[in-house]
C-alpha positions in Angstrom: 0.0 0.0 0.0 2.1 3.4 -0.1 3.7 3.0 3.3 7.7 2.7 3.7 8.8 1.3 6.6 12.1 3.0 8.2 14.9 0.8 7.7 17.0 -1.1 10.5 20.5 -0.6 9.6 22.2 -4.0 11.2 26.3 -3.2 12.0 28.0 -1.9 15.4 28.1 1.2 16.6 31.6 3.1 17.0 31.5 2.9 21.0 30.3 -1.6 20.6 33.6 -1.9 17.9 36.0 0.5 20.6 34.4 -1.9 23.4 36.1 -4.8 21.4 39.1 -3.4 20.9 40.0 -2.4 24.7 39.1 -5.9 25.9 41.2 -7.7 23.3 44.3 -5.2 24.0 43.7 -5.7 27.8 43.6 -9.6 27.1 46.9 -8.8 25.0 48.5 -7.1 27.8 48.4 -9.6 30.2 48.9 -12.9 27.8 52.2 -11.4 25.7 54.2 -10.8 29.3 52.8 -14.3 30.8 54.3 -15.7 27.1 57.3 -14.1 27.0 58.4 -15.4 29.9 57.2 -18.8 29.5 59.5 -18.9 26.3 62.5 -17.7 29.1 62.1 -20.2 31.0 61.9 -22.6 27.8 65.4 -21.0 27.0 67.0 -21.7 30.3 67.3 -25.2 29.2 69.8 -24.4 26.6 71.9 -22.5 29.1 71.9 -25.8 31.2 72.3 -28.1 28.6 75.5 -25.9 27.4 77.2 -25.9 31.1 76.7 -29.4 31.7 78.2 -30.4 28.1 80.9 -28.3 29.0 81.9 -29.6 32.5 81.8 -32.5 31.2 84.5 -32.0 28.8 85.8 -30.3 32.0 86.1 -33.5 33.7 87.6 -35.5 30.6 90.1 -32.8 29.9 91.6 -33.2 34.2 90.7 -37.0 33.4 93.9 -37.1 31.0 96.0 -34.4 32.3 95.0 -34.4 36.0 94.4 -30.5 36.2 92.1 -28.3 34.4 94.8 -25.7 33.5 95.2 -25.3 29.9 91.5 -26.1 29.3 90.3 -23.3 26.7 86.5 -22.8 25.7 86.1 -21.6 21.9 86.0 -22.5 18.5 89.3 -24.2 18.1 90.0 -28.1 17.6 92.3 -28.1 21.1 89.6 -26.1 23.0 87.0 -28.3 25.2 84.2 -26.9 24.2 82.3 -23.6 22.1 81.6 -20.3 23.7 77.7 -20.7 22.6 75.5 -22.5 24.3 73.9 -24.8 21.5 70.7 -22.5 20.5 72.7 -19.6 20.6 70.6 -17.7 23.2 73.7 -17.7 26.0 77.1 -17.1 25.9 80.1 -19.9 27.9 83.1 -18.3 29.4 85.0 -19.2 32.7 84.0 -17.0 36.1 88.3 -16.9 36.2 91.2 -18.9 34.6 90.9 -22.8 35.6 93.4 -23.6 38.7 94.9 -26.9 38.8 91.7 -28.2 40.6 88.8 -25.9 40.1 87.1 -24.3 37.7 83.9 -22.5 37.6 81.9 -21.7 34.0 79.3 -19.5 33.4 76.3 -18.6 30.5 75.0 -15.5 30.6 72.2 -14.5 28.1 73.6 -13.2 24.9 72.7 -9.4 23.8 70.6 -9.2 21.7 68.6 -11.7 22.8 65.1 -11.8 24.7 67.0 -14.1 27.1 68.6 -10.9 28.7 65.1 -9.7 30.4 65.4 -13.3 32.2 64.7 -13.4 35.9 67.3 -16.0 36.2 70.1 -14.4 34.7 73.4 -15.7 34.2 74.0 -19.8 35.4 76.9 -20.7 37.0 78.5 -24.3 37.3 81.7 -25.5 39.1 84.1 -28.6 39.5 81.9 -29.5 42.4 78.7 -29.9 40.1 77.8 -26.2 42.3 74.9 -24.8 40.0 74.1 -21.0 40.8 72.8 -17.8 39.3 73.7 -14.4 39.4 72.3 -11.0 38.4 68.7 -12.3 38.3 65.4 -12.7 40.8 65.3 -16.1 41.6 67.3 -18.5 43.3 69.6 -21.5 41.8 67.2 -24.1 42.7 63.8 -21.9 41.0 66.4 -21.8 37.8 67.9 -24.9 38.0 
């Protein structure tokens, strides 16, 4: 008959789609940290994994010459064994030059890296088997 109904318009409104969007960058704010540090603590194994490797060529290199003097980490075919950890996320060196009968070996997180923003910083391991961290918020047994 002549009459024209008004018509609905179906869609969101600017203040419903701005709704949306604060709630998914408030979920976003608290998931990305809560991830990030779940891949940290992921990455910590390949700090252990590295210092173990490496005292244990620690212990076969005093097993043949009875002292850990002259043990070298690097890339060379006489040294024990590489200055990165096997993933490349932390860096080997020695705390101080190997004595006769001690040694201590560290990884700390490689610049560059995410690993540097990790609450356990940099491992430590010694002749003992003495596992330790330094420079970070939790303790050795947390980390290790």
């Amino acid at each position: 008959k002549g009459e024209m109904r008004p018509s609905t318009q179906r869609g969101f409104t600017l203040i419903e789609v701005m709704i949306v969007v604060a709630i998914i960058a408030l979920l976003a704010s608290i998931a990305l940290p809560s991830y990030q540090e779940s891949i940290r603590k992921s990455r910590r194994a390949d700090a252990k994994s590295a210092l173990l490797a490496a005292s244990q060529a620690m212990e076969k290199y005093y097993t043949e010459r009875q002292t850990y003097v002259g043990a070298n980490l690097g890339a060379n075919a006489t040294d024990i064994y590489s200055t990165s950890s096997p993933d490349n996320y932390y860096t080997l060196s020695f705390t101080a030059t190997p004595s006769a009968s001690a040694y201590s070996i560290q990884a700390a997180p490689r610049t560059g890296t995410s690993q540097t923003a990790d609450k356990c910083g940099t491992f430590t391991i010694s002749q003992t088997g003495a596992k330790g961290v330094t420079g970070g918020s939790l303790t050795a047994a947390d980390c290790w």
